[in-house]
N, C-alpha and C positions, 0 to 999 in steps of 0.2 A: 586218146582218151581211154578209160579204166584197164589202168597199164595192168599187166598180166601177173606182176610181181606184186602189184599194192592189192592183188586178191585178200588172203588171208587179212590183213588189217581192215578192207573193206569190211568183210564177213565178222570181224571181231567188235567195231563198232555197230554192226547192223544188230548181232545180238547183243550189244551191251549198252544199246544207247541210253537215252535221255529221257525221263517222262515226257518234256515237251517233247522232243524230237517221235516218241509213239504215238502220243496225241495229234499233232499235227499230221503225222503220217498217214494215221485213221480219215484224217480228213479229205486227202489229197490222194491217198491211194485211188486205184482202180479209173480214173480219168471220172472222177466225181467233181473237179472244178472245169469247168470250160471245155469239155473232154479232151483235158491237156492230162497226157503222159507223165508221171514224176519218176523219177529214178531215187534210191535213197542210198548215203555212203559209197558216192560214183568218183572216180578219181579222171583229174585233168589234171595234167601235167604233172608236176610232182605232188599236187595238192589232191583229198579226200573231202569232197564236196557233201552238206548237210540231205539236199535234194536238189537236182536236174532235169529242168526239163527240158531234152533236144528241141523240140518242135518251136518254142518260141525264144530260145536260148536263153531261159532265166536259169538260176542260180537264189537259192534259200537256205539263209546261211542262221543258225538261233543261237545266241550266244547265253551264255550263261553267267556267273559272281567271276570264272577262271579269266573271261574277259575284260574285265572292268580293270585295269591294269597297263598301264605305259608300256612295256615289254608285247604284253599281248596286242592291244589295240595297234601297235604298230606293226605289230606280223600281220596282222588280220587285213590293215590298210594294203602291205606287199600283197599280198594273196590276192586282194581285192584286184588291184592294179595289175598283177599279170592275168586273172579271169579277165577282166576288160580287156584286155591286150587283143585276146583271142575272139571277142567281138561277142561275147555274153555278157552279160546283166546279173548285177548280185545285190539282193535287197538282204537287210541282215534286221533282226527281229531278236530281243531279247527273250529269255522263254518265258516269263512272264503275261507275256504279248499270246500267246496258244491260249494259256487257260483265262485269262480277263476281259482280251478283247477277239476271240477266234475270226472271228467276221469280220475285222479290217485287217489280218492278213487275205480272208481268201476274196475281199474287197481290191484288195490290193494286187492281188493275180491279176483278177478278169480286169481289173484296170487298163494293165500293164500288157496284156494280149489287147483288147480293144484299141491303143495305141501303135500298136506295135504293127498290128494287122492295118491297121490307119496313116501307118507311115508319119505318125504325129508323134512320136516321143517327149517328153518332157523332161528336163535334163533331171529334175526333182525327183523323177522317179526309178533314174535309172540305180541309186542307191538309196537304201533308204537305212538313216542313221538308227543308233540305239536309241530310242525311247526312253 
């Protein structure tokens, strides 16, 4: 994980991201949800992941109008499918979703840790569609 060569493009979308992706950042930063860890613009495998966090193996993916599209929606599905592979969890959140409803993504965290720590997962939440 965060291959040594996908550096510079990490670094290149960390400064040039997304309104939503700063906003939600703001919010997740510094283990201010569940004092879970987030990492932001982390690469696994060959993919450049939104936010990571090791300690309960999620993945937060926010997609934006670039995704709303057959070509995309079906990279995103790949992507998805090899992140699972590797025994993470990837919940995907349109950005819209940051500034309208903030509070059922980070609902949706402590959820997803509470289960998770509970050994109770719910298949529903292991991805959670576009909205």
């Amino acid at each position: 994980m965060n291959r040594r060569e996908k550096k510079p493009q990490r670094k290149g979308l960390r400064n040039h991201g997304t309104p939503a992706e700063a906003a939600l950042w703001s919010m997740i930063k510094r283990s201010q949800v569940e004092d879970l860890k987030f990492r932001r613009q982390h690469s696994i495998g060959p993919y450049i992941v939104d936010f990571y966090c090791p300690e309960i193996g999620l993945i937060i993916e926010l997609d934006g109008q670039v995704h709303v599209n057959s070509r995309s929606m079906e990279d995103d599905e790949k992507r998805t499918i090899y992140i699972q592979s590797l025994g993470l969890q990837v919940m995907r959140f349109e950005n819209r979703f940051v500034f309208c409803y903030p509070d059922s993504i980070i609902d949706a965290i402590t959820e997803y840790k509470k289960e998770k720590e509970s050994g109770h997962l719910r298949e529903s939440n292991h991805l959670r569609s576009r909205k």
